[in-house]
C-alpha positions in Angstrom: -13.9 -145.5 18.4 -17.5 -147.8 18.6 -17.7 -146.2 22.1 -17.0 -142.8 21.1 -20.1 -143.2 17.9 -22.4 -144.3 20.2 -21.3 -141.5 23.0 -22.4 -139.0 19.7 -25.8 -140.9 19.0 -26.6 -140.4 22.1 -26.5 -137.0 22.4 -27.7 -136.6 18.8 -31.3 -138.5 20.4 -31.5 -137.0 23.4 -30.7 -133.7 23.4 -33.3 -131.2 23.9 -31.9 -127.6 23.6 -34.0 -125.6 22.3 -36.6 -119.2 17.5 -35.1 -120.6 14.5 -31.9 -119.9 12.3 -31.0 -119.9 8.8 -30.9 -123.2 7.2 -29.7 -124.1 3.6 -30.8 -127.6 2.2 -27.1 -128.0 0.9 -26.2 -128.1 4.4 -22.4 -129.8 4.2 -21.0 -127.1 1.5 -20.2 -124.3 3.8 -19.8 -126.8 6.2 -18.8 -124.3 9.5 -22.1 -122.9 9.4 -23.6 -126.8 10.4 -20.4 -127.3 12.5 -17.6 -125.5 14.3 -15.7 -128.9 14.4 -15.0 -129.3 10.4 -13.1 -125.5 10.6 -10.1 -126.8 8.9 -11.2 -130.4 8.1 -11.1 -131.0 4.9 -8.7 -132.0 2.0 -5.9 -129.7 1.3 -5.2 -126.4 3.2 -7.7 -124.2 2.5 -11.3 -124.1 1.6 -13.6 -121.0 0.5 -17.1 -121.9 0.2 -20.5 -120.1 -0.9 -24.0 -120.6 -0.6 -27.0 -118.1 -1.9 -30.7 -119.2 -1.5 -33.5 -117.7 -2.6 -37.3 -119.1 -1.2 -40.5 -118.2 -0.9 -40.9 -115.6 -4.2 -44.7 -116.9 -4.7 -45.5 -116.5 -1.4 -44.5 -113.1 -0.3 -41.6 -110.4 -1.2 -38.4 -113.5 -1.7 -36.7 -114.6 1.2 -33.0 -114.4 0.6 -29.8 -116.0 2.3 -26.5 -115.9 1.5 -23.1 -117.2 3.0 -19.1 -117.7 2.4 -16.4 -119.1 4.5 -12.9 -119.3 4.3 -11.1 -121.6 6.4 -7.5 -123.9 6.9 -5.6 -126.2 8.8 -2.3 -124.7 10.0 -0.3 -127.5 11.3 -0.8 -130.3 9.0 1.3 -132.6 11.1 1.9 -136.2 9.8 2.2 -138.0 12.8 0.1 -138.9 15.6 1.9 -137.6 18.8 0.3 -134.4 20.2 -2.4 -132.4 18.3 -2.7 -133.5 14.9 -3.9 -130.0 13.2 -5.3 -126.3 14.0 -7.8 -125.3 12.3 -9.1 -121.5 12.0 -11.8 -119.8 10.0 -13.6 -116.8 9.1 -17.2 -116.5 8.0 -20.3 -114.1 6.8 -23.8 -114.9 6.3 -26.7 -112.3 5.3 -30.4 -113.1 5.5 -32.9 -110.9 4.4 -36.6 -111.5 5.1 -40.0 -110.5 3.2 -41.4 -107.0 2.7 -40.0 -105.4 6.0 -36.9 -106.3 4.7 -36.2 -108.0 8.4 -32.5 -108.9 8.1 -29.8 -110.6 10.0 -25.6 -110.3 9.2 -23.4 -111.9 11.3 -19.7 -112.0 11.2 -18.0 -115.1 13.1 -14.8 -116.9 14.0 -13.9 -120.3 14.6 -11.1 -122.3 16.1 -10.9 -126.1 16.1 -8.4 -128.5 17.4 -8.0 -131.8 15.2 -6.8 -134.9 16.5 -5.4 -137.8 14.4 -6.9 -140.8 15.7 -5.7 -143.7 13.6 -4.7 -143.7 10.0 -8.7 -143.5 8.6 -10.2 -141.4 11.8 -10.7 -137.6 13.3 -12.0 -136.4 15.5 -12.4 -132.1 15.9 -13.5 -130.1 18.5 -14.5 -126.4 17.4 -15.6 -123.1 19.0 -17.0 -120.4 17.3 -17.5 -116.6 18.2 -20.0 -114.4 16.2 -21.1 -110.5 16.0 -24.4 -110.3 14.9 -26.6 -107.3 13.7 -30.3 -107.1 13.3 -32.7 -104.6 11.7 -36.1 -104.2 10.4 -37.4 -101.3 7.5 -41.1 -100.4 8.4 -41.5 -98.2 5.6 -43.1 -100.8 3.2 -45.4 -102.0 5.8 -49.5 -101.5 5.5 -51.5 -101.4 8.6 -55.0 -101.6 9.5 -55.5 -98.1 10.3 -54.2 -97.2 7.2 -57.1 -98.0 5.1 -60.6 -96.2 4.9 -62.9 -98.7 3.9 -61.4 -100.9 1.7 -59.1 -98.1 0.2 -55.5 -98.2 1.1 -53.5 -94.3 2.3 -50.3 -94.7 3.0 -50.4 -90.7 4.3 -52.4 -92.4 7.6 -50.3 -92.4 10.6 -49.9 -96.5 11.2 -50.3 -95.6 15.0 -47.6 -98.2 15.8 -44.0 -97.8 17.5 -41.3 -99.5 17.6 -38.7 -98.8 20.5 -35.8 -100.6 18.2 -35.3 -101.5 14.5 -31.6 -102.3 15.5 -29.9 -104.7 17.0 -26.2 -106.3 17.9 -25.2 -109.2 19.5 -22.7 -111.9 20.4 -23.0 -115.6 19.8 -20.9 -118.3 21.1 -21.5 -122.0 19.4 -19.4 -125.6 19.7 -19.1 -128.6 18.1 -18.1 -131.6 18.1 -17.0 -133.7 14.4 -15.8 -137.2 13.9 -14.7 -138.7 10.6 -13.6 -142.5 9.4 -12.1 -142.7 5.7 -11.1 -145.7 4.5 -9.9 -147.0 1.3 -14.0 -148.1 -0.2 -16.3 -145.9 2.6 -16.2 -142.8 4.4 -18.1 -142.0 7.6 -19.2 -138.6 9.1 -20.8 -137.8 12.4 -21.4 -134.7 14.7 -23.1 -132.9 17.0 -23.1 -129.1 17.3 -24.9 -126.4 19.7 -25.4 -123.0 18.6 -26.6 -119.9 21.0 -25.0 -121.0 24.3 -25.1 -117.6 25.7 -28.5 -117.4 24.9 -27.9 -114.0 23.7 -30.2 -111.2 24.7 -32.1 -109.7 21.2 -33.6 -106.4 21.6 -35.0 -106.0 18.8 -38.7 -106.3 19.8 -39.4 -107.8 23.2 -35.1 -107.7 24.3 -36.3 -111.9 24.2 -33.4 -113.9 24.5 -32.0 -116.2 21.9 -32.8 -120.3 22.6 -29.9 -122.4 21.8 -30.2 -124.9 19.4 -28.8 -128.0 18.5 -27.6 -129.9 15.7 -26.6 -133.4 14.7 -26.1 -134.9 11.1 -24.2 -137.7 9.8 -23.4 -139.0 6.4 -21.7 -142.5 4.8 -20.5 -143.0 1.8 -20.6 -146.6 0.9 -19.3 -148.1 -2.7 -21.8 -149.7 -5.5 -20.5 -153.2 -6.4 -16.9 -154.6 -6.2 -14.4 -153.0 -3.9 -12.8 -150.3 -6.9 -16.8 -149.6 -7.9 -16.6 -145.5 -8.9 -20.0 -145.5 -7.9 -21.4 -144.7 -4.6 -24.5 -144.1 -2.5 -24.1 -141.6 0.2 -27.5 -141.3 2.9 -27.2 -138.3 4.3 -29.0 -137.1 7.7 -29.6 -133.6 9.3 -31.3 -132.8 12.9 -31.8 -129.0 14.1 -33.9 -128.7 17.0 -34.6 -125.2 19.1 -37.0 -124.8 21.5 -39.9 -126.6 19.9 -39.5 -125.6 16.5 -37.3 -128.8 14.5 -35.9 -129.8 11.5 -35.4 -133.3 9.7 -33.6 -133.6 6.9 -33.0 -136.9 5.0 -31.9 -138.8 1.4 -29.1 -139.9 0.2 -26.3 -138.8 -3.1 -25.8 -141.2 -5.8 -22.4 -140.2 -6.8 -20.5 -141.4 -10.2 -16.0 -140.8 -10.3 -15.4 -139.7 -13.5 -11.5 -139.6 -12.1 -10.2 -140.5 -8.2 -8.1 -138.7 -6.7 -5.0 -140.5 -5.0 -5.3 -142.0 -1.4 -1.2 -141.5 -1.0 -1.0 -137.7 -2.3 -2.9 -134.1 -2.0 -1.6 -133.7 -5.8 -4.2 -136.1 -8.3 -7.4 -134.7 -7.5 -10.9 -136.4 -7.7 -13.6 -135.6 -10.9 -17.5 -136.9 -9.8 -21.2 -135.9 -10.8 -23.8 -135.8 -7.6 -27.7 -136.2 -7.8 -29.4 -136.2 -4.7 -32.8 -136.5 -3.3 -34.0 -135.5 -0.1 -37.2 -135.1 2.5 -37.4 -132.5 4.6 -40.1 -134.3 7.1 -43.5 -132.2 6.3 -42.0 -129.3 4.4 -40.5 -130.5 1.2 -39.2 -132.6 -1.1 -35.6 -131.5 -2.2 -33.7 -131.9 -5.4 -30.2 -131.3 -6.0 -27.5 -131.8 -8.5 -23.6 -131.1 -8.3 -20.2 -131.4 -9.8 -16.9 -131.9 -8.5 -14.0 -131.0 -10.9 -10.2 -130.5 -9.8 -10.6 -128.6 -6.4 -14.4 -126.7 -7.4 -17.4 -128.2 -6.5 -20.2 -126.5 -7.9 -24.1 -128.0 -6.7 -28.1 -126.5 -7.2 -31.0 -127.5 -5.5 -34.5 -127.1 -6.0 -37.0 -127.4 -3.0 -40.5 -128.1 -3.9 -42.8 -127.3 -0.6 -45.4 -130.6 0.1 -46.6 -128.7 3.0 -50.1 -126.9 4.1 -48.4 -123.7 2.8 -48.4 -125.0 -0.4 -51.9 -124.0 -1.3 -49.8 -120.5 -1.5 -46.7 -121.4 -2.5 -47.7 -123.7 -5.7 -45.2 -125.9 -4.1 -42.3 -123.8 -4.8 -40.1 -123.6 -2.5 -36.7 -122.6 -3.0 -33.9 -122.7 -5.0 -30.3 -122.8 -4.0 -26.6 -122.5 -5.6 -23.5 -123.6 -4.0 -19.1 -122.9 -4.9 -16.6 -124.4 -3.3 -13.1 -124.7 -3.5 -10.5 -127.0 -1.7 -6.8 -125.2 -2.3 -3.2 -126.1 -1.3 -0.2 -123.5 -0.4 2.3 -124.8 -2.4 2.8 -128.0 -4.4 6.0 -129.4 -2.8 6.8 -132.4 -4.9 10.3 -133.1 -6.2 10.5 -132.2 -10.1 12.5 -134.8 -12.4 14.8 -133.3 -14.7 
């Protein structure tokens, strides 16, 4: 397994893939838009999860994104010989940008296969198929030639064509996701690359699509004596595409109000999140969350540190997340 983390690290540093994507600062809630590989890791059989962000509103008309997933495991096998677990999942996202209204929906599928490797590790291995469709309005648009003087008349002709405001293409991404949980810390790496057909946009320019790559990783280590319910989780996100790149990093304080049993899927886990993060020269990035039964419910607050702040009054965005983790069927024996 040490061979296998450092393999990851690796490719984490050194990859250079290279337009940029949507990107949510709560970036492990719907977790198969950061990964193909975690479709159908999880705890339990099922998980449907949600993410809306809204960013941007002092600067220009808000940008808005919003996401949901559902996806499961379908094996669930308890022992180690042959593939451990399937996983499969569908997902939306919808991103809508600024006065043109310059929006993106895409439809996807993924597939993983999971592979017990010892009692406390994973690894997954995901692929993921999308259908995307692009469009742009013009109509609320203002152009030079539209104003006499310093008097605006939206009557004027704008004098400018577009060959498209439509587009639809297909997207092909991978990933690659390797977990460790033990009885006091948990452990999460992977590595993920998004756009490998480089799909052709034509939109504007027909410009094709630059893949991009992702890594993060996250550790949850226990405050004080082995049984501590309190935690500290650092938490660490890299997107790079072409030379545009994103670096994400804090860490969770996390306090179990209840823990969930390390034997059973049945006693479920109660715990309060506050994290703090640094998105390197954007923003600084706030977040709270709860875990209760099998919801998790989490808001953030981004306060932008960067040049655009002059604009922006160093607000950012603000972003709301649901999840759920569900089970089929509770199959434990009833005493009479």
């Amino acid at each position: 397994m040490r061979n296998l983390v450092i393999i990851i690290f690796i490719v984490l540093i050194c990859g250079t893939l290279s337009a940029q994507d949507i990107h949510f600062s709560q970036f492990d809630v719907n977790v198969t838009t950061l990964n193909p590989g975690y479709t159908g890791v999880m705890k339990g059989d099922f998980r449907v999860a949600n993410n809306y962000r809204n960013q941007w509103g002092t600067v220009s008309t808000p940008f808005t994104t919003f996401s949901v997933a559902y996806d499961m495991n379908v094996l669930n096998k308890k022992q180690n010989k042959g593939l451990t677990d399937i996983g499969i999942g569908l997902g939306f996202f919808s991103d809508k940008i600024g006065t043109s209204s310059l929006s993106q929906n895409q439809f996807n599928f993924s597939l993983s296969a999971i592979q017990q490797v010892n009692f406390d590790t994973k690894i997954s291995l995901g692929l993921q198929g999308a259908y995307n469709q692009q469009s742009i309005t013009m109509d609320n648009l203002t152009w030079d030639t539209q104003f006499v003087g310093h008097e605006f008349n939206e009557s004027l002709p704008s004098q400018e064509f577009f060959a498209n405001n439509k587009a639809n293409y297909i997207d092909i991404n991978a990933g690659l996701l390797l977990t460790n949980e033990s009885w006091d810390n948990q452990f999460t790496m992977g590595v993920a690359a998004y756009h490998i057909n480089s799909p052709k946009r034509e939109l504007f320019s027909g410009e094709k699509l630059a893949p991009k790559l992702v890594g993060h990783a996250s550790y949850e280590i226990k405050l004080g004596r082995s049984m501590s319910t309190r935690s500290i989780i650092p938490k660490l996100l890299y997107t790079r595409q072409r030379k545009h790149q994103e670096i994400l990093i804090g860490a969770v304080y996390r306090n179990f109000l209840k823990e969930a049993s390390k034997y059973t899927r049945f006693s479920t886990e109660t715990f309060v999140d506050f994290g703090l993060y640094y998105r390197v020269q954007d923003a600084i990035v706030l977040s709270a969350g709860m875990h209760y039964k099998r919801f998790r419910f989490a808001v953030s607050y981004d306060s932008n540190i960067s040049k655009l702040s002059v604009a922006s009054n160093t607000i950012g965005g603000f972003e709301v997340s649901l999840a759920y983790h569900g089970i089929f069927a509770d199959n434990r024996i009833k005493l009479k």
